[in-house]
N, C-alpha and C positions, 0 to 999 in steps of 0.2 A: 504494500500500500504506500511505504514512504516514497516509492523508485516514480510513482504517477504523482506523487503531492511536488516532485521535480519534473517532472513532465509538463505541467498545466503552465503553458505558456512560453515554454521553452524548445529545443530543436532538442528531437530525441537522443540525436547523433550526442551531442552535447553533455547531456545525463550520461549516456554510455561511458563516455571518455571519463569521467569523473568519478562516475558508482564506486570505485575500488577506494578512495578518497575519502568519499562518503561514507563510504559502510564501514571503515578504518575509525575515523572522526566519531560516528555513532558507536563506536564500539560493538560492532556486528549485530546494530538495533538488540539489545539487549535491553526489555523493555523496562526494567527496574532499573538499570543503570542512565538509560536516557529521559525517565522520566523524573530523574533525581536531579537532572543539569538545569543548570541557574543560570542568571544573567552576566555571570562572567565565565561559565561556559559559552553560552550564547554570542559574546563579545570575541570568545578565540577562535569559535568558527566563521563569524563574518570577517575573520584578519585571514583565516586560513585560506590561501590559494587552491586548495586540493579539494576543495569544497565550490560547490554553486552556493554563492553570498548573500543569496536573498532570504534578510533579517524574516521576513514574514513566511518563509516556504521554513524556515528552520524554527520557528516557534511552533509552527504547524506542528512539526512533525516531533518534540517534546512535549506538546498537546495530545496528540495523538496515543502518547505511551501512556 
């Protein structure tokens, strides 16, 4: 579910390249561990480049957990 909350609005190509970044950065969506991340979690993956930095796709998706 989180691979399409990066999809909605984006080039899928795009998500692809990045997913391995991503799911590193969420901690292999481990949903107790990413539902525990704060706002200064939140602050180091909008800094992180390995990551799609859209603050509101990434609150989603600790929302989500």
């Amino acid at each position: 579910m989180s691979k399409r909350v990066f999809q909605s609005g984006i080039s899928w190509q795009v998500v692809e390249k990045k997913w391995p970044g991503i799911t590193e950065a969420f901690r292999g969506f481990d949903a107790a561990v990413v539902a525990g991340m704060g706002p200064d979690d939140l602050d180091a993956l909008t800094a992180n480049t390995r990551v799609i930095r859209n603050r509101r796709k990434l609150e989603a998706i600790v929302r989500n957990a």
